[in-house]
VEXDREN-2710 file (C-alpha; in Angstrom, 1 decimal):
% VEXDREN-2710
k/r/px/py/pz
1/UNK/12.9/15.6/-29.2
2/UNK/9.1/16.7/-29.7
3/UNK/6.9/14.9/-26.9
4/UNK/3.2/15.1/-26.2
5/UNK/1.1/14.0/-23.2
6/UNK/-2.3/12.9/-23.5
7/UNK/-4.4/13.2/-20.5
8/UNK/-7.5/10.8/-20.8
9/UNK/-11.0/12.6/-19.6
10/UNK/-12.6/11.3/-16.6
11/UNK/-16.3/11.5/-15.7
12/UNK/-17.5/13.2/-19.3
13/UNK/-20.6/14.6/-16.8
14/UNK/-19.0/16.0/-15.0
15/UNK/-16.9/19.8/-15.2
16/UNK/-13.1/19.4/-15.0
17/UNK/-12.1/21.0/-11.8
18/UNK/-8.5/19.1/-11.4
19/UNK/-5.9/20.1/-13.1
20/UNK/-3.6/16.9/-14.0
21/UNK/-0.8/18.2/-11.8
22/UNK/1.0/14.7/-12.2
23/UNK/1.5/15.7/-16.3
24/UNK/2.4/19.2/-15.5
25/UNK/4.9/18.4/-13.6
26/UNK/6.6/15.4/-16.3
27/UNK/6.2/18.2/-18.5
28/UNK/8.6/20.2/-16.7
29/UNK/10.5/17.3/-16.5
30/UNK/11.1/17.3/-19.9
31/UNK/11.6/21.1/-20.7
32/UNK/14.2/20.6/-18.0
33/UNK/16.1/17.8/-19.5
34/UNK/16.4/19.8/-22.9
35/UNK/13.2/18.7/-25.1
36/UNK/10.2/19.9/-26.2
37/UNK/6.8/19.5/-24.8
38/UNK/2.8/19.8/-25.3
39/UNK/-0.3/18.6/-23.5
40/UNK/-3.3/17.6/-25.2
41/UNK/-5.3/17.7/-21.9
42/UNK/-8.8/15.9/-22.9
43/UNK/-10.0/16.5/-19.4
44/UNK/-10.0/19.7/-19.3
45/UNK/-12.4/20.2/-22.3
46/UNK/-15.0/18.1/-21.0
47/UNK/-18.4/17.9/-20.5
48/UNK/-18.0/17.4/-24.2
49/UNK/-15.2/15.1/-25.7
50/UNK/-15.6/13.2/-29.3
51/UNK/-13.4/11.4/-31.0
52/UNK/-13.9/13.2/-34.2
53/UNK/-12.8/16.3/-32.1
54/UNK/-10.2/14.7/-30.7
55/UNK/-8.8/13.4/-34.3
56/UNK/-8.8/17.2/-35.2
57/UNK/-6.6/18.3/-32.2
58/UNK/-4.2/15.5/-33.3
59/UNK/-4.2/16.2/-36.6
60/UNK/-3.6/20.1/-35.7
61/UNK/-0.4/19.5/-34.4
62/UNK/2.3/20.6/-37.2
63/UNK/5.4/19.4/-35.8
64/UNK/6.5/15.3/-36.0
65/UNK/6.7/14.0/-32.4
66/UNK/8.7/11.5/-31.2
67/UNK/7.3/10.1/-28.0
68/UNK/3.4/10.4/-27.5
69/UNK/2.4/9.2/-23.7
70/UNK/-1.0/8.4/-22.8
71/UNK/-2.1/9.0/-18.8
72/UNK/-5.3/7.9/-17.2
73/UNK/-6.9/6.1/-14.7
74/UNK/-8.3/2.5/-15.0
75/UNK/-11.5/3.7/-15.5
76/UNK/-9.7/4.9/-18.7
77/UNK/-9.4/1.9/-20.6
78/UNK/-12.0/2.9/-23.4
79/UNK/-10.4/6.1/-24.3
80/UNK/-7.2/4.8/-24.2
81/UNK/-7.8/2.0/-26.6
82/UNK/-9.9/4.5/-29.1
83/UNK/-7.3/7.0/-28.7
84/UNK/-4.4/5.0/-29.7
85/UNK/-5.6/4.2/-33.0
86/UNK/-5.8/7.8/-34.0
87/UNK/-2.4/8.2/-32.2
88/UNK/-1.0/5.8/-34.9
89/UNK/-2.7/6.7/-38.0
90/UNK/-2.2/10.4/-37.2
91/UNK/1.8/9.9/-35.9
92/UNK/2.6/6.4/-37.2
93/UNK/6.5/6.5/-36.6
94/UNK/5.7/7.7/-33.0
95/UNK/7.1/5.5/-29.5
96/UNK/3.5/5.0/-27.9
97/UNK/3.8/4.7/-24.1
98/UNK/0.8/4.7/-21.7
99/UNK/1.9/5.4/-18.1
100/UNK/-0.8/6.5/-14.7
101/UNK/-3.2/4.3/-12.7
102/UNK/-4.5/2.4/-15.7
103/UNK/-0.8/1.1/-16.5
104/UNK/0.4/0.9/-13.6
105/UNK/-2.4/-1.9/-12.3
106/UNK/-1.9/-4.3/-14.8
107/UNK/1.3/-5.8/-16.9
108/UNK/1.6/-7.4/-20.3
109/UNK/-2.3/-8.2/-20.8
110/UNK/-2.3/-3.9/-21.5
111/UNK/-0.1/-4.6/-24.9
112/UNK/-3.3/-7.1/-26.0
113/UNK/-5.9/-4.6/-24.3
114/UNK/-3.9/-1.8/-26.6
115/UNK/-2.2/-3.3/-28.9
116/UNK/-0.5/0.0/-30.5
117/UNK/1.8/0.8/-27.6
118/UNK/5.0/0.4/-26.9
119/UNK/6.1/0.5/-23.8
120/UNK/3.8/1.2/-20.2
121/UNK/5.4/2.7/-17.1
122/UNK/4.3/1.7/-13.8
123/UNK/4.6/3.4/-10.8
124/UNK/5.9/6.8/-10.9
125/UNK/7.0/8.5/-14.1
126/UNK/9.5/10.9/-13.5
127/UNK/12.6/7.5/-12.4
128/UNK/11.4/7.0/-15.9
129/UNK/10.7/9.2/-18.1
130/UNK/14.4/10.3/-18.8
131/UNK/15.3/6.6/-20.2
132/UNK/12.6/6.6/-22.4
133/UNK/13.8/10.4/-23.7
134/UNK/17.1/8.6/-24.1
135/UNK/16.1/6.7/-27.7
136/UNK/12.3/6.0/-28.1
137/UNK/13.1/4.5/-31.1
138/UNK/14.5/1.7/-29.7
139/UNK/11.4/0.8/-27.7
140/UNK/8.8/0.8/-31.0
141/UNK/7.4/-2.5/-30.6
142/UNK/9.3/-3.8/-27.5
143/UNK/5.9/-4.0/-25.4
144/UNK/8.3/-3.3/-22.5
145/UNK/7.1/-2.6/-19.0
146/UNK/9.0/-0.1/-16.9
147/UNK/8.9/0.6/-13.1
148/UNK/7.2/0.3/-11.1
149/UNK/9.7/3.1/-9.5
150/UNK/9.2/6.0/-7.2
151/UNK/10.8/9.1/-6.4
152/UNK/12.6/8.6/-3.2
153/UNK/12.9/12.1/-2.8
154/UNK/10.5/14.6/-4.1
155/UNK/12.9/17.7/-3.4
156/UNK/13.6/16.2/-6.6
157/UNK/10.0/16.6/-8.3
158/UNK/9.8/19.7/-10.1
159/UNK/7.4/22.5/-9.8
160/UNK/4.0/22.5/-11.7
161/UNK/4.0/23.1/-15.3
162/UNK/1.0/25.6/-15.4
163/UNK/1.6/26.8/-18.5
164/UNK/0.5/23.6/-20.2
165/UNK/-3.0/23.5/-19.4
166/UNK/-6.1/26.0/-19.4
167/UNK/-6.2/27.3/-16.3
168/UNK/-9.4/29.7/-16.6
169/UNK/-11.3/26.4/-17.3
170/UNK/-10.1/24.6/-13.6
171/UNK/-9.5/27.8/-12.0
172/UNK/-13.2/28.6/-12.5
173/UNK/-14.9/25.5/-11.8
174/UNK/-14.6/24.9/-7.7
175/UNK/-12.9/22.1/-6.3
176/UNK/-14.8/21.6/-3.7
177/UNK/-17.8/23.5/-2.2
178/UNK/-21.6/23.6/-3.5
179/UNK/-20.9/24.6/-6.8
180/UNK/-18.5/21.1/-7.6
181/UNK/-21.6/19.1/-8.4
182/UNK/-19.9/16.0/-7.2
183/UNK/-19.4/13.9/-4.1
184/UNK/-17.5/16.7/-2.2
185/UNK/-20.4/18.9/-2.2
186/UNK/-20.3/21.2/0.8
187/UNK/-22.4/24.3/2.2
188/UNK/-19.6/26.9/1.5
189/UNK/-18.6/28.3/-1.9
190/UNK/-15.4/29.7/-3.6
191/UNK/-15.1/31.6/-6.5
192/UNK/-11.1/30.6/-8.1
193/UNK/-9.5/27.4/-6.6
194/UNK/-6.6/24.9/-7.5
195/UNK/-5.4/21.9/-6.4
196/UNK/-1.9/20.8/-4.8
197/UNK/-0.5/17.8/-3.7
198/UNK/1.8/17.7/-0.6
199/UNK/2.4/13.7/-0.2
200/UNK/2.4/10.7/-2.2
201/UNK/1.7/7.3/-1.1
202/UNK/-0.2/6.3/1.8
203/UNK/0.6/4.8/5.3
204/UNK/-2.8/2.9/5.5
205/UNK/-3.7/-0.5/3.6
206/UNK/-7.8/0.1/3.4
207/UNK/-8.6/-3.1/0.9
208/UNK/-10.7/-1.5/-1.6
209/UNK/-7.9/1.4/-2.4
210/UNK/-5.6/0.8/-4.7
211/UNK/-2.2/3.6/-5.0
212/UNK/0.3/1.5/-7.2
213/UNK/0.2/4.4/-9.4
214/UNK/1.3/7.0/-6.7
215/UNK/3.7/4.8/-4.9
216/UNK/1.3/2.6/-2.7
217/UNK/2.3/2.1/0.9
218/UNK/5.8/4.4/0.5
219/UNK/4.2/7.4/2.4
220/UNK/6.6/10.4/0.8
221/UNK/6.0/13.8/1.8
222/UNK/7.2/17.2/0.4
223/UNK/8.8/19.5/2.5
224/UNK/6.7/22.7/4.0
225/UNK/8.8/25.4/1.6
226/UNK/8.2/23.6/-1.1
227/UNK/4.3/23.2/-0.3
228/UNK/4.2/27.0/0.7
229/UNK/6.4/27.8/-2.6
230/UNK/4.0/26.5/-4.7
231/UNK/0.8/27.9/-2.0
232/UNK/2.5/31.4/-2.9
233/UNK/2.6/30.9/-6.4
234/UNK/-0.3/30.1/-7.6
235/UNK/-1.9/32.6/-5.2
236/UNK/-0.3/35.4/-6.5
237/UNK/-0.5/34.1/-10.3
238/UNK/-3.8/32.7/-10.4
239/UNK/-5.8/35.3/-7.9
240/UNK/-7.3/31.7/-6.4
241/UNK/-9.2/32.5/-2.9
242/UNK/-9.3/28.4/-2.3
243/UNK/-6.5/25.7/-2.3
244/UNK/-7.3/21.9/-1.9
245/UNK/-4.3/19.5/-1.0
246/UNK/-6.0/16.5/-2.8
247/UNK/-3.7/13.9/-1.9
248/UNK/-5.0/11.3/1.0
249/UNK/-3.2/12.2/3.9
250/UNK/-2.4/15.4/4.4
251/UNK/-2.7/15.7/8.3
252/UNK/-1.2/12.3/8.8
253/UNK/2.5/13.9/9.6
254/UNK/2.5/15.9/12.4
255/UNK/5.8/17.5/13.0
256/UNK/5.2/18.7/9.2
257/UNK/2.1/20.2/10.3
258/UNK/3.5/22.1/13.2
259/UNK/6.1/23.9/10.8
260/UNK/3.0/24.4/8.3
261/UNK/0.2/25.9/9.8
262/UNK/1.8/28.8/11.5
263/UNK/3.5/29.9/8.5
264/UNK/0.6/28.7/6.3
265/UNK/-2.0/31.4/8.2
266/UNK/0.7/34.2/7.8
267/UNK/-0.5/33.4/3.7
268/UNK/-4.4/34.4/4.4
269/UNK/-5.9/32.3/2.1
270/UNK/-8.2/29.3/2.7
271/UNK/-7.8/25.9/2.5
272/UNK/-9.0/22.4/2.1
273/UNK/-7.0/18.7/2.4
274/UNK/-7.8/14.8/3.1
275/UNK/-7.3/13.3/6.1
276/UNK/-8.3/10.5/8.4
277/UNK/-10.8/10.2/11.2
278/UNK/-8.3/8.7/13.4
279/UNK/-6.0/11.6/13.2
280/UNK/-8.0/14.7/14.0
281/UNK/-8.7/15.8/17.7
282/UNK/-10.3/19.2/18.9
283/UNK/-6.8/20.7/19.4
284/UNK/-5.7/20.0/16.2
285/UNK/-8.6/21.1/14.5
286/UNK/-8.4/24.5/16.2
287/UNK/-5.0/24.9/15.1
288/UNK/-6.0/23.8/11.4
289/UNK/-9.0/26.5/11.4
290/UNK/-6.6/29.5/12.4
291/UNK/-4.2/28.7/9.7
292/UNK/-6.9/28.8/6.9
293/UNK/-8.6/25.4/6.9
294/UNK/-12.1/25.3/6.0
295/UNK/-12.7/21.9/4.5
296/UNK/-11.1/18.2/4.9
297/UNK/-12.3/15.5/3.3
298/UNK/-12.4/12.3/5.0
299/UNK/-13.2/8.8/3.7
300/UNK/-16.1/7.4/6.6
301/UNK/-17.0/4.5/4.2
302/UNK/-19.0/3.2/6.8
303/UNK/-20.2/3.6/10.7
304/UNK/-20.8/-0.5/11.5
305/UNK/-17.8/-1.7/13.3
306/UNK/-18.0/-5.4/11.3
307/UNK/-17.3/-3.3/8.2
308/UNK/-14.9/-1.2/9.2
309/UNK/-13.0/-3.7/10.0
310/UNK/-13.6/-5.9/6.9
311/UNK/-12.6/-2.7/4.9
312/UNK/-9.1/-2.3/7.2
313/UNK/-10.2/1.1/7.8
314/UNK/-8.5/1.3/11.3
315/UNK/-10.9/3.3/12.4
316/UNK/-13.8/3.0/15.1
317/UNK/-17.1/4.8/14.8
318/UNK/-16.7/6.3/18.6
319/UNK/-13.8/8.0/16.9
320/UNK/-15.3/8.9/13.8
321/UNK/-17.7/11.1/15.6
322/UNK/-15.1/13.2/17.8
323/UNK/-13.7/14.0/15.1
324/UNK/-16.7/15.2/13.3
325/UNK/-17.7/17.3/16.0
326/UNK/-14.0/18.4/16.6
327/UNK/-14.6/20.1/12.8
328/UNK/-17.8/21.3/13.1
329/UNK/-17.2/23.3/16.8
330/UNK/-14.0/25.5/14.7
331/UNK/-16.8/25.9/11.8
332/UNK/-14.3/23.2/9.2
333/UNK/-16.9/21.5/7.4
334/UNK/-16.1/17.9/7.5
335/UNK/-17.5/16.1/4.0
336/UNK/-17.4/12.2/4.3
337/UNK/-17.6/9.8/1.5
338/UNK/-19.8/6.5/2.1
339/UNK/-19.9/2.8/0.1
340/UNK/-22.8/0.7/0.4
341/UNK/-22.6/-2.7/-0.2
342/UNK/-19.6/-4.0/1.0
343/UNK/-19.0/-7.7/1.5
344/UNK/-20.4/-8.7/5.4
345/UNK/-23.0/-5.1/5.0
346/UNK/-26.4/-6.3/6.0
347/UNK/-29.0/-3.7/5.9
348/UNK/-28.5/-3.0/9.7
349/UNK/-25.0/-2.4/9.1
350/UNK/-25.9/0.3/6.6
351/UNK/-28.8/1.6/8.8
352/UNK/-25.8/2.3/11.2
353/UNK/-24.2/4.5/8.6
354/UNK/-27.5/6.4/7.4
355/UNK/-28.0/7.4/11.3
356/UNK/-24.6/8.2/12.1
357/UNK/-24.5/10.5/8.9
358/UNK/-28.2/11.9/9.8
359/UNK/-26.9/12.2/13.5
360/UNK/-24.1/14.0/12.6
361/UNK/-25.9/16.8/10.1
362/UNK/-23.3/15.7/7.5
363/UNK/-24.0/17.3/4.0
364/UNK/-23.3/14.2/2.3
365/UNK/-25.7/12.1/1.9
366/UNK/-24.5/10.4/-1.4
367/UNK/-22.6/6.6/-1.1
368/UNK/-20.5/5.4/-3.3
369/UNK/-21.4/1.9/-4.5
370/UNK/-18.7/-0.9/-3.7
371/UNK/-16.2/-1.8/-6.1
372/UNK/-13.4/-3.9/-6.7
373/UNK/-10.7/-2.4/-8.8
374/UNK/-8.1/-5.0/-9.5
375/UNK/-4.8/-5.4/-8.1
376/UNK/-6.9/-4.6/-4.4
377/UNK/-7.8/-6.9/-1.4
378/UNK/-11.4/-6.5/-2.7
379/UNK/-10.8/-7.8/-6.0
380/UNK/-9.3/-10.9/-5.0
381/UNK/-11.6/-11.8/-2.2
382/UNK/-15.3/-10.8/-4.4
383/UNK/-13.1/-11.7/-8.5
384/UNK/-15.3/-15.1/-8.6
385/UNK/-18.5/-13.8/-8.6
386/UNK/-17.0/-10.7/-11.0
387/UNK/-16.5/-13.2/-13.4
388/UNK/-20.1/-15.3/-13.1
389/UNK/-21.1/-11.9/-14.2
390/UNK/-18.4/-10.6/-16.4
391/UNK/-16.7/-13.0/-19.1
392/UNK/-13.5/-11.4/-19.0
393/UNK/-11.3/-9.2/-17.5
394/UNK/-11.3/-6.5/-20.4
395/UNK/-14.7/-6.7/-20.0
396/UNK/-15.0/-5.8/-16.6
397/UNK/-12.2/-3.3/-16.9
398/UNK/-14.3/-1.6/-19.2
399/UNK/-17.1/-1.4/-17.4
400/UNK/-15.1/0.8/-14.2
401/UNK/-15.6/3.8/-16.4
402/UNK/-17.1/6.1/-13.7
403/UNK/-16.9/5.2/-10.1
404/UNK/-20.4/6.7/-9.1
405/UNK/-22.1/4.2/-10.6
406/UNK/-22.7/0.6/-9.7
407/UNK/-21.8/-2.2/-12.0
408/UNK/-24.1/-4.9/-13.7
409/UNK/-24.8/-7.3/-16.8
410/UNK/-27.8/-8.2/-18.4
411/UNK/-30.3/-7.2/-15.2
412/UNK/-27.5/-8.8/-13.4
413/UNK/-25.9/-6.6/-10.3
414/UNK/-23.1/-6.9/-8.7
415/UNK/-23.7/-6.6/-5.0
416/UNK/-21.0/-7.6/-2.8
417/UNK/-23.0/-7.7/0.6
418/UNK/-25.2/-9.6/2.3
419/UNK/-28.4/-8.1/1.4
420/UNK/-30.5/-9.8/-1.2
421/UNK/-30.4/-8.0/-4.4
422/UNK/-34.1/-6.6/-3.7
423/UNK/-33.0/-5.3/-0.4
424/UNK/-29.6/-3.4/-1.6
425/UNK/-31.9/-2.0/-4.4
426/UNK/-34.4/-0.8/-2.2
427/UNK/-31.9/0.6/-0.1
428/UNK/-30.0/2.3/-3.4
429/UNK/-33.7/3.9/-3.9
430/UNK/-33.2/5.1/-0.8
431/UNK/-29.9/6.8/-1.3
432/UNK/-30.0/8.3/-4.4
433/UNK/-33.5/10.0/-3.3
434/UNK/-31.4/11.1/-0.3
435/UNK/-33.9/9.3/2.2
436/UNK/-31.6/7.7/4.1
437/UNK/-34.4/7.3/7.3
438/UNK/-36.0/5.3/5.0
439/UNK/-32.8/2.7/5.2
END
């Protein structure tokens, strides 16, 4: 069979420096299992993506296919709907499947959202994708749901399908460091990264994060040869001087990370990850920093205990700052992402977080505006006033179309905490001038 993966663009502003190692790898899949495969990857040809230029690349393909799959986050709704009526005037016998984050939060309202598909997949694809490879005809117009499954085992998961994308484009633009342009913006620079992922899932519960897509709370985690397999590949293919492990936790499993890191410095290239605050102590950061670690990422969200806690962060800001410092002594600089207006945030609260990030000479200034993506603990606690806003649930779907943003409706904002709207736009001033002493 003849199958092609569409990977939705996210954040046209921005330059695509992730490859969609989630599609690369369900393309291997599928070479494996004896068909054929392409990627029309849409995000890697941003800043700049049209639908006229996308009708072109459809209609360039020669070959019939038989199962088109569409991937994306929620935030992808718009796309996703445009894109699937070219899909079907371009390839109208086609199965039409969309599968990732955006299928995977929601069930049969999608099929009304987008009424051209077929069949969604929840959850992981790879349980999956073999039964719809089985007969895709059979699915045309069945509007069935699969999943949501993961991969119990991802020993299983094949390796990276690199040859499906265009690498130069990723390779070239950084990951992380000052020339990313986005909210991991950090002192140091690196001239040819790539992203890996070592884990899916995630042990923690934080109620604004939703993972259904990646297996939610069923923490997975591949094994260190196959990690350092693909570490050693890609360095030796792709010349990259900087890998980032972008899944959430990387740090969070410890015996993994004693087999790791001595074998990972013995590789001599450096390295970013994710991790928690909670998790990170001077020892360990030592150890990180010999082995190549010059960057993790960690989501602060906020230095007030109240919100913390409201946010199920499990963390405490005492703790928070150890491990800042714990980075900072081995020279790994530790970028932390903020939210602002979070349900119980008063503008004391949020002072607390300005002066905790100006205490701490933390390079990231930026904050994230609150928001609920459904399907989260956030959602269901702030959905009524959502919807005094919004006047449906398509409608505010479509509106989560880039999460740097903050959402409103006819001069109407949605502001989740308890600051007055004046005062959380005064204070937004404030943050997006980067005078947070002003807070």
């Amino acid at each position: 069979m003849n199958v092609l993966f569409i990977n939705m663009p996210i954040r046209v502003t921005a330059k695509p420096n992730i490859v969609p190692t989630g599609i690369g790898i369900l393309s291997s899949l599928t070479k494996r299992i004896g068909h054929r495969c392409e990627v029309l990857d849409l995000n890697g040809i941003r800043p700049v993506v049209s639908l006229a230029q996308v009708e072109a690349l459809l209609s360039s393909y020669t070959c019939e296919f038989d199962v088109i799959c569409l991937s994306g986050m929620i935030t992808t709704l718009r796309w996703q709907q445009c894109i699937a009526k070219l899909v079907r005037r371009n390839f109208p016998k086609i199965c039409l499947v969309s599968g990732g984050g955006l299928a995977s939060d929601f069930d049969e309202i999608i099929f009304e959202w987008i009424p051209e598909l077929d069949a969604s997949v929840q959850g992981e694809g790879e349980p999956i994708l073999p039964q719809i490879l089985q007969d895709p005809q059979a699915l045309r117009g069945s509007k069935k749901i699969f999943g949501a499954e993961i991969v119990s085992n991802l020993m299983d998961v094949p390796p990276v399908d690199w040859d499906s994308f265009d690498m130069e484009t990723y390779l070239t633009n950084p990951i992380w460091g000052s020339g990313a342009g986005n909210a991991s913006w950090t002192p140091f620079r690196n001239k040819r990264s790539i992203n890996l992922i070592s884990s899916r899932g995630c042990p923690y519960s934080c109620n604004f994060c939703d993972r259904k897509a990646t297996g939610g709370s069923d923490y997975r985690i591949y094994g260190v040869d196959q990690i350092l397999s693909e570490v050693r590949t890609v360095v030796a293919r792709f010349s990259v001087s900087f890998v980032g492990f972008v899944d959430d936790n990387f740090i969070s499993n410890k015996s993994r990370l004693d087999e790791f890191l001595p074998e990972m410095e013995k590789v001599g290239v450096t390295w970013g990850c994710h991790g928690r605050l909670n998790e990170i102590d001077e020892e360990l950061a030592g150890r990180l920093r010999r082995a190549g670690c010059v960057y993790i990422g960690f989501g602060g969200e906020s230095a007030d205990p109240y919100v913390l806690k409201r946010m199920n962060k499990k963390n405490k800001p005492e703790q928070m700052a150890q491990a800042i410092k714990a980075c900072q002594h081995v020279d790994i600089t530790p970028n932390c992402t903020w939210i602002m207006g979070y349900p119980g945030e008063t503008r004391e609260s949020l002072r607390r977080t300005a002066g905790f990030i100006l205490e701490h000479g933390l390079s990231q200034k930026n904050m994230f505006v609150a928001t609920a993506y459904p399907g989260t603990r956030l959602f269901e606690e702030v959905k009524e006033k959502i919807f005094t806003v919004y006047d449906s649930l398509q409608e505010y779907v479509l509106d989560l179309d880039d999460a740097t943003k903050f959402l409103s409706k006819d001069n109407i904002i949605l502001n989740y905490s308890d600051m007055s709207d004046a005062e959380f736009l005064e204070c937004r001033e404030y943050v997006e001038r980067g005078e947070l002493e002003m807070i």
